[in-house]
Rosetta silent file (secondary structure, phi, psi, omega in degrees, C-alpha in Angstrom):
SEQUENCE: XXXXXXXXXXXXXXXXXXXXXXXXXXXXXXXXXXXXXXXXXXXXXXXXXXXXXXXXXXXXXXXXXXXXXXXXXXXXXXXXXXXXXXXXXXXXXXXXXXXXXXXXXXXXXXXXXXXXXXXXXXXXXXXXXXXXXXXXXXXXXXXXXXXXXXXXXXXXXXXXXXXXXXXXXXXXXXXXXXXXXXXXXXXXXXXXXXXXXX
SCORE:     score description
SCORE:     0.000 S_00000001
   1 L     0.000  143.015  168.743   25.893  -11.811   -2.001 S_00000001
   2 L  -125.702  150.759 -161.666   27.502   -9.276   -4.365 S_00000001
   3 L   -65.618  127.412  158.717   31.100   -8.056   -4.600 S_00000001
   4 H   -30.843  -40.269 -168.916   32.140   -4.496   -3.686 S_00000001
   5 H   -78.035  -22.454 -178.009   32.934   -4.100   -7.296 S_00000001
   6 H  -102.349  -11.832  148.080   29.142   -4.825   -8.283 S_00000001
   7 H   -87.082   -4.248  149.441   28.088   -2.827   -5.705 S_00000001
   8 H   -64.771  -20.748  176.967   29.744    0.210   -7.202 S_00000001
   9 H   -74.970  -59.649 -173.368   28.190   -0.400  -10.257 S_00000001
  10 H   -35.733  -81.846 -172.853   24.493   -0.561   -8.471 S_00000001
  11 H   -30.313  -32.440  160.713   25.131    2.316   -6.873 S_00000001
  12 H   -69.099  -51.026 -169.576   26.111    4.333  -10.631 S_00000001
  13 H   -48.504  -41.057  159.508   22.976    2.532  -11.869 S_00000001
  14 H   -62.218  -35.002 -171.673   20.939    4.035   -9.344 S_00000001
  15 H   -82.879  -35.077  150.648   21.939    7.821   -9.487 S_00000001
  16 H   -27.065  -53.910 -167.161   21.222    6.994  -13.496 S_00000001
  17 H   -69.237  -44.054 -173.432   17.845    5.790  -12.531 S_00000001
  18 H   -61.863  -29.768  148.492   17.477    8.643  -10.124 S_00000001
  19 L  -117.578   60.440  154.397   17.421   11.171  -13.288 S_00000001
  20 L    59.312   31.647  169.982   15.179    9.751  -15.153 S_00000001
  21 L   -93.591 -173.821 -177.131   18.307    7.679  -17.462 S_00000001
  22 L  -118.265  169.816 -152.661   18.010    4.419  -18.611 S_00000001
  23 E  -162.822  106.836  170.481   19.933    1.323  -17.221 S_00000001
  24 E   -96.692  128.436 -146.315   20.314   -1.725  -19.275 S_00000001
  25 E  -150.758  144.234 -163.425   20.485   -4.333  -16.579 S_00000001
  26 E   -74.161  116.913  133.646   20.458   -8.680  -16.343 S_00000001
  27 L  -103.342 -178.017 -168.464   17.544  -11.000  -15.457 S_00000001
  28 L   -66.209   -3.620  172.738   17.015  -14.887  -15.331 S_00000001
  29 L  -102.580  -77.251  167.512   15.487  -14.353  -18.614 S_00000001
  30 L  -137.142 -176.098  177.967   17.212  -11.588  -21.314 S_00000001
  31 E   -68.943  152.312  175.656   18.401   -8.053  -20.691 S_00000001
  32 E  -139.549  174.117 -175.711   15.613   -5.523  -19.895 S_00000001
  33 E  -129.364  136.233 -152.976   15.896   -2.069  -19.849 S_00000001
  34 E  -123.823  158.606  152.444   14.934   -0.266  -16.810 S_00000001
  35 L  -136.159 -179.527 -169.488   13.824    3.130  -15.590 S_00000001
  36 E   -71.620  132.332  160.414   12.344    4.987  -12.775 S_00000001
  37 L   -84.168   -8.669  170.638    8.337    3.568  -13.375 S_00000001
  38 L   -57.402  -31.209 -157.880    7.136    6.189  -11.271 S_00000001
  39 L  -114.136  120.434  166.644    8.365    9.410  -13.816 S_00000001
  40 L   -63.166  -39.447  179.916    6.618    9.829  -16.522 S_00000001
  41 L   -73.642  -22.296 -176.016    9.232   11.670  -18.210 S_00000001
  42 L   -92.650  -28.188  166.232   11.735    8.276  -17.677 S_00000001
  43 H   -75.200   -0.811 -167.027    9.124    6.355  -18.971 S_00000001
  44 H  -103.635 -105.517 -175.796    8.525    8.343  -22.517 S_00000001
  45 H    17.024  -69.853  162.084   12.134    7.851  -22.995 S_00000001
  46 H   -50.631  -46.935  168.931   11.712    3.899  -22.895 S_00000001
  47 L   -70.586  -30.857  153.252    9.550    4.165  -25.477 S_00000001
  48 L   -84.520  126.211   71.248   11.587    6.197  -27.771 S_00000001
  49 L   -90.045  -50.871  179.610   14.452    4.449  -26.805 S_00000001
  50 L  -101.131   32.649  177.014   12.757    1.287  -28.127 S_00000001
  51 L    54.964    0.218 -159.292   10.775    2.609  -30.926 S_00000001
  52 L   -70.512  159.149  178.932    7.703    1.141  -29.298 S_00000001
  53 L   -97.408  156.928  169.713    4.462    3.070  -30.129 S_00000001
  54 L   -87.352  170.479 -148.887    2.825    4.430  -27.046 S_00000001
  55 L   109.442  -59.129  173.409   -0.208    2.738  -26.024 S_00000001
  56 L   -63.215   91.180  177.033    1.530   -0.469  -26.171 S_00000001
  57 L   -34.352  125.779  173.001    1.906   -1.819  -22.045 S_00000001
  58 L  -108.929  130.165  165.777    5.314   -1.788  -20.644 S_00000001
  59 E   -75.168  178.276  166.399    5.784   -4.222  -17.542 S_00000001
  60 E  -149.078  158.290 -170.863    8.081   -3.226  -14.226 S_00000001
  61 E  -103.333  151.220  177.370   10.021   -5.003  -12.221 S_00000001
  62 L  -115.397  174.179 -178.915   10.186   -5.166   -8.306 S_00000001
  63 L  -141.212   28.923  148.031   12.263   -6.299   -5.595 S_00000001
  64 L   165.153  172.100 -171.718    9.194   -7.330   -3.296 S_00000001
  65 H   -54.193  -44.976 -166.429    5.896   -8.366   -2.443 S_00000001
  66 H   -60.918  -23.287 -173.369    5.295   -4.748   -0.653 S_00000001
  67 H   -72.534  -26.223  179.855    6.669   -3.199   -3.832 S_00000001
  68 H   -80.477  -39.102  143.225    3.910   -5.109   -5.893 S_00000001
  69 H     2.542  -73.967  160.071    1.621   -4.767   -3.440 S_00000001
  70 L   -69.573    6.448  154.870    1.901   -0.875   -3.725 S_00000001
  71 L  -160.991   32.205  139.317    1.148   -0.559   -7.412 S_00000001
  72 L  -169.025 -171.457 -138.633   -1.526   -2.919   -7.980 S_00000001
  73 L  -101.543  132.362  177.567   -4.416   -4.672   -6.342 S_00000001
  74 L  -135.382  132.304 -129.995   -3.663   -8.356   -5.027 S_00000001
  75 L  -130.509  132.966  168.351   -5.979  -10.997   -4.630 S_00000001
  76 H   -48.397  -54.113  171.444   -5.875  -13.797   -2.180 S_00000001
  77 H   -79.613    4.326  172.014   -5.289  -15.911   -5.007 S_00000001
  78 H   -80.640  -63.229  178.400   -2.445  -13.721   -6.691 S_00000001
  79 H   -69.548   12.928 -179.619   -0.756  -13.810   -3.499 S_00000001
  80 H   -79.338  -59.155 -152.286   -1.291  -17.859   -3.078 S_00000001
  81 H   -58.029  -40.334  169.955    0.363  -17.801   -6.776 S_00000001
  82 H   -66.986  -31.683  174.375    3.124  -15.186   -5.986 S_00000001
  83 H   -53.071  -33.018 -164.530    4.457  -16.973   -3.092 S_00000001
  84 H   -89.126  -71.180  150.792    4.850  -20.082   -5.106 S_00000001
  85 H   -23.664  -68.038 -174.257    6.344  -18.544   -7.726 S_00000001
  86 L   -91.705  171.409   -9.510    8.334  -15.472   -7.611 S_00000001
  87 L   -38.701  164.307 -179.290   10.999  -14.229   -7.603 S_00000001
  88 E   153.801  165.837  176.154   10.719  -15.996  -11.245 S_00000001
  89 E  -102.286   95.614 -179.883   10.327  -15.789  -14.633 S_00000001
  90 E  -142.404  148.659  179.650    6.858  -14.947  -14.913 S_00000001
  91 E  -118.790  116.307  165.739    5.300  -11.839  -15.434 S_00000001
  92 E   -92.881  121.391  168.567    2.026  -11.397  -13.410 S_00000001
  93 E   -89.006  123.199 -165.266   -0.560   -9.012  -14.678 S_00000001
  94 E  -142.038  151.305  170.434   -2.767   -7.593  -12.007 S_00000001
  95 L   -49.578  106.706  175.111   -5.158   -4.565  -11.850 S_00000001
  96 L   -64.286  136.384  162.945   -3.330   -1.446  -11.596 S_00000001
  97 L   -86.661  156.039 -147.370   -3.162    1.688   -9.136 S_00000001
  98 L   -96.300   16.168  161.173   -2.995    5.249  -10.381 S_00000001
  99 L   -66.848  -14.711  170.969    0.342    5.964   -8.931 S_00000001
 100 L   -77.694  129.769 -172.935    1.638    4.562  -12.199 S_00000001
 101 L   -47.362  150.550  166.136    2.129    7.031  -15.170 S_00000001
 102 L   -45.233  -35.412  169.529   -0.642    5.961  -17.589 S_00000001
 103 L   -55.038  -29.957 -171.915    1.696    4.692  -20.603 S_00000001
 104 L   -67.158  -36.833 -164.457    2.683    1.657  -18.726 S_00000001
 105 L   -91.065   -2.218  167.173   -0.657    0.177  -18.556 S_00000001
 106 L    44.463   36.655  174.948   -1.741    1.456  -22.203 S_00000001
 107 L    51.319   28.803  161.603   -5.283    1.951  -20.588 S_00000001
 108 L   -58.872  -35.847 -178.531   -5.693   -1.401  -19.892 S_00000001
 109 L    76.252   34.297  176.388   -6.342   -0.810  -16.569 S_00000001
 110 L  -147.919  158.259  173.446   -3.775   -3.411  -15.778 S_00000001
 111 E  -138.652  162.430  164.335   -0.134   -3.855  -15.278 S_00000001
 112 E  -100.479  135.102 -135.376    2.534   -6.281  -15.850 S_00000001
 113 E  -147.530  138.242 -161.744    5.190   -6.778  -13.019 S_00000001
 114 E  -115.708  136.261 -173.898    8.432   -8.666  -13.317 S_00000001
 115 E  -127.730   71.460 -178.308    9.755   -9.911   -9.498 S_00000001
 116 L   -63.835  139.690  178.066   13.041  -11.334  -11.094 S_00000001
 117 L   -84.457  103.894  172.267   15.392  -14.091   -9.470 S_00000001
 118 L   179.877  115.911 -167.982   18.513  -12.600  -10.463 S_00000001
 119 H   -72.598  -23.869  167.231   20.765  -11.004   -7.534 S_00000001
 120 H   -64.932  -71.661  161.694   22.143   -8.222  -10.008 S_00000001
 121 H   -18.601  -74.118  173.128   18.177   -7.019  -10.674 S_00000001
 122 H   -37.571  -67.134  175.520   17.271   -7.257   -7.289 S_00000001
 123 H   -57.907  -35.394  179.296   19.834   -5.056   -5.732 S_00000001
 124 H   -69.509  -44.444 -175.695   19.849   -2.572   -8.195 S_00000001
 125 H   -84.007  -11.800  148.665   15.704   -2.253   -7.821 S_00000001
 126 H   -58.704  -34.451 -161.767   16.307   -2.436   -4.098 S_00000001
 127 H   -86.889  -30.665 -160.410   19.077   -0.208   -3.546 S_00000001
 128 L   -77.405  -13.539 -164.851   16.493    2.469   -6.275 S_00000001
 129 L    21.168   57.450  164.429   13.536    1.438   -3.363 S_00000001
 130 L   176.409  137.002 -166.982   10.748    2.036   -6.567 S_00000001
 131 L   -65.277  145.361 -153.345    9.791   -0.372   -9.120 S_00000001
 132 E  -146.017  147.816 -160.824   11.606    0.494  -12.391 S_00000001
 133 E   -55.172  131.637 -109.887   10.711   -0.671  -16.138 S_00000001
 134 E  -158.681   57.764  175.151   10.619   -4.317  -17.161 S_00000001
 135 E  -126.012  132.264  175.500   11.053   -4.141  -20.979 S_00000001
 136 L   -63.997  178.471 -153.034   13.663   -5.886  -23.057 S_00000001
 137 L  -127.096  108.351 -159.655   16.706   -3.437  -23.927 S_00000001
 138 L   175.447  111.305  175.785   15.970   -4.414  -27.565 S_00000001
 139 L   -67.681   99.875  160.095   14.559   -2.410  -30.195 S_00000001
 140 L    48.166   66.981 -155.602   10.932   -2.754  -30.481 S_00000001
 141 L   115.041   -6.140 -155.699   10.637   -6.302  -32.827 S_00000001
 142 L  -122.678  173.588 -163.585   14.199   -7.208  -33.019 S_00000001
 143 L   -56.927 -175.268 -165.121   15.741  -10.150  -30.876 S_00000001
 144 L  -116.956  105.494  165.157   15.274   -9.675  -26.844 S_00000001
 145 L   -33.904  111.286  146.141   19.207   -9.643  -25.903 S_00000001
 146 L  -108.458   12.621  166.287   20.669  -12.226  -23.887 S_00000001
 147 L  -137.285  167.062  179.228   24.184  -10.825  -23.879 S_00000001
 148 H   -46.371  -64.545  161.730   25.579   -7.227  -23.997 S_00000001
 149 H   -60.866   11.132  138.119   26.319   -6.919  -27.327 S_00000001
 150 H   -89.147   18.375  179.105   23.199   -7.781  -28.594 S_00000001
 151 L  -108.554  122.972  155.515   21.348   -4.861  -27.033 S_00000001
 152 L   -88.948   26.223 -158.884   20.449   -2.157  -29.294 S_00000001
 153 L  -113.616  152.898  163.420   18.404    0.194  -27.620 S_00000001
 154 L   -66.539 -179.259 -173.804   20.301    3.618  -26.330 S_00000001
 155 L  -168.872  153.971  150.429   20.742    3.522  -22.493 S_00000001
 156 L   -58.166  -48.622 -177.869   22.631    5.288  -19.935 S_00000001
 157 L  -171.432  164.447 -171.783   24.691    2.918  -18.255 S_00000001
 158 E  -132.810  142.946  164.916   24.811   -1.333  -18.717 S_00000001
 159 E  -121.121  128.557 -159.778   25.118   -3.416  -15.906 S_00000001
 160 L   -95.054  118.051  165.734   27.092   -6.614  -17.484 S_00000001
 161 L  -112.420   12.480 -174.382   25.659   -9.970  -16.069 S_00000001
 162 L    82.804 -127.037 -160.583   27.047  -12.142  -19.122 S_00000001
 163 L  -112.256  137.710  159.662   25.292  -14.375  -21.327 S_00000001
 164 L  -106.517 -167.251  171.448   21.681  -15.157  -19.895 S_00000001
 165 L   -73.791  -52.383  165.111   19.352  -17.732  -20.586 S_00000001
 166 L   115.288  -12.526 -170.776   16.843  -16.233  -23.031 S_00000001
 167 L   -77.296  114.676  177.381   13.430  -18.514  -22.074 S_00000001
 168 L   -47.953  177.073  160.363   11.124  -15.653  -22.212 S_00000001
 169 L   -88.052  171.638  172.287    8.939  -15.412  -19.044 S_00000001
 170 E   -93.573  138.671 -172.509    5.277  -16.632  -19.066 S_00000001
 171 E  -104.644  115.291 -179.362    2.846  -13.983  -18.963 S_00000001
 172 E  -128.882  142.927  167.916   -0.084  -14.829  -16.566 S_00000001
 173 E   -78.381  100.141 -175.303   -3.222  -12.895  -15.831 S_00000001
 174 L   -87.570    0.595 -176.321   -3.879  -13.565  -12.232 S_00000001
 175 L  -112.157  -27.157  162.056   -7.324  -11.854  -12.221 S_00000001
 176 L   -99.262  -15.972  163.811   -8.865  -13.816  -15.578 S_00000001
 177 L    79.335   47.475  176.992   -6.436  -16.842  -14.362 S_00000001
 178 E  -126.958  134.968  164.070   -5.396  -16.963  -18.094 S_00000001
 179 E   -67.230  121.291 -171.033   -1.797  -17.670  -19.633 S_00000001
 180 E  -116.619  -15.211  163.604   -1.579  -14.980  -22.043 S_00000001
 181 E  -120.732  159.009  173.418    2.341  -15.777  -23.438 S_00000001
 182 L   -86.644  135.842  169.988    3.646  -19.490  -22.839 S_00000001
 183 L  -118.567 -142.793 -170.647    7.432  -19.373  -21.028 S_00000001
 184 L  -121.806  138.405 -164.156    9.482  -20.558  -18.600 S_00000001
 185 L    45.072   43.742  159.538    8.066  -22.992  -15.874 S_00000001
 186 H   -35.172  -60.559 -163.808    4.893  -23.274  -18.216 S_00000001
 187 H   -90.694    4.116 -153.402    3.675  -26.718  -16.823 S_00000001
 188 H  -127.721  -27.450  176.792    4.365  -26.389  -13.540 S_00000001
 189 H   -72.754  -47.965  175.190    2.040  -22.733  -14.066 S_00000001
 190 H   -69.700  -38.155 -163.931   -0.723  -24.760  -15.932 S_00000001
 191 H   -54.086  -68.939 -175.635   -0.482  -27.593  -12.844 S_00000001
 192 H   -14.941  -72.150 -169.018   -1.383  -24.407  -10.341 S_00000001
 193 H   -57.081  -48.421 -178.648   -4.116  -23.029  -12.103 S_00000001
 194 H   -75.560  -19.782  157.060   -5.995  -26.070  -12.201 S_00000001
 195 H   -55.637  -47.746 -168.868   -5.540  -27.509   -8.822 S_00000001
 196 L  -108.264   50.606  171.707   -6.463  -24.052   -7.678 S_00000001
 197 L   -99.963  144.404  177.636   -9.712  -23.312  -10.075 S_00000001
 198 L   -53.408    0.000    0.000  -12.581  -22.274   -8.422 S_00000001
């Protein structure tokens, strides 16, 4: 549950979100820095915001399976894997649909989608109903923030969850079934795939 007082903050965080600002805002991992992922124009922002070259894949985060569901392709076994998993910190990459501006997926023709366990995250991309950018609020090489004062990227508004943990997420390909960064619940990720190889 969250406090009246943290639901007044969601609620600024969204009408930020809703014109295309930025929102620096707490998951179970570091800080990420979110926008609308739908607007193209909110998404060119994140990238100068974080120096990032474009080109480079930005993930986004949701606040359910219909929201992933709705901007990329899911696979009996990606939805065996998400059930077990998420909310969590893992970042799934799955073949993208072409409601997303093009920059996220850096013509990969894939995207990566953060379904975080963290009740601040969640409400705020729930009460926003549209999956919103999943990058740390960090400039582009420089440490990934787990507390407020380390984040250097500009922003809009902050939503202060304290000190997090920092264990990056694990980055898994659910369509080549490959770990492509090592994380948080690594072995328990590695167990999966092989019990469930074809």
């Amino acid at each position: 549950m969250i406090t009246p007082t943290e639901e007044t903050r969601i609620e600024k965080a969204v009408r930020v979100l809703s014109r295309d600002g930025l929102v620096v805002y707490p998951t179970e991992t570091v800080y990420g820095l979110g926008a609308d992922a739908l607007s193209e124009t909110a998404v060119l922002k994140v990238y100068e915001a974080k120096q990032r070259l474009l080109g480079k894949p930005i993930s986004v985060a949701v606040s359910d399976i219909e929201m992933i569901c709705g901007i990329a392709d899911v696979s009996p076994f990606a939805e065996r894997f998400i059930s077990k998993f998420l909310p969590g910190p893992v970042t799934i990459v799955l073949p993208v649909k072409n409601c997303l501006p093009g920059d996220l997926s850096g013509g990969t023709g894939t995207i990566g989608i953060r379904y975080p366990d963290h009740t601040l995250a969640l409400e705020l991309i729930s009460a926003f109903d549209c999956p919103i950018t999943a990058t740390s609020a960090n400039i582009s090489g420089e440490v990934s923030p787990v507390s407020v004062d380390q984040v250097n990227v500009p922003h809009d508004y902050l939503l202060d969850g304290g000190v997090l943990p920092g264990i990056p997420s694990t980055v898994v390909n659910l369509d080549t079934r490959k770990i492509e960064r090592p994380g948080a619940m690594l072995d328990e990720i590695a167990h999966f795939f092989i019990e469930n190889a074809k």
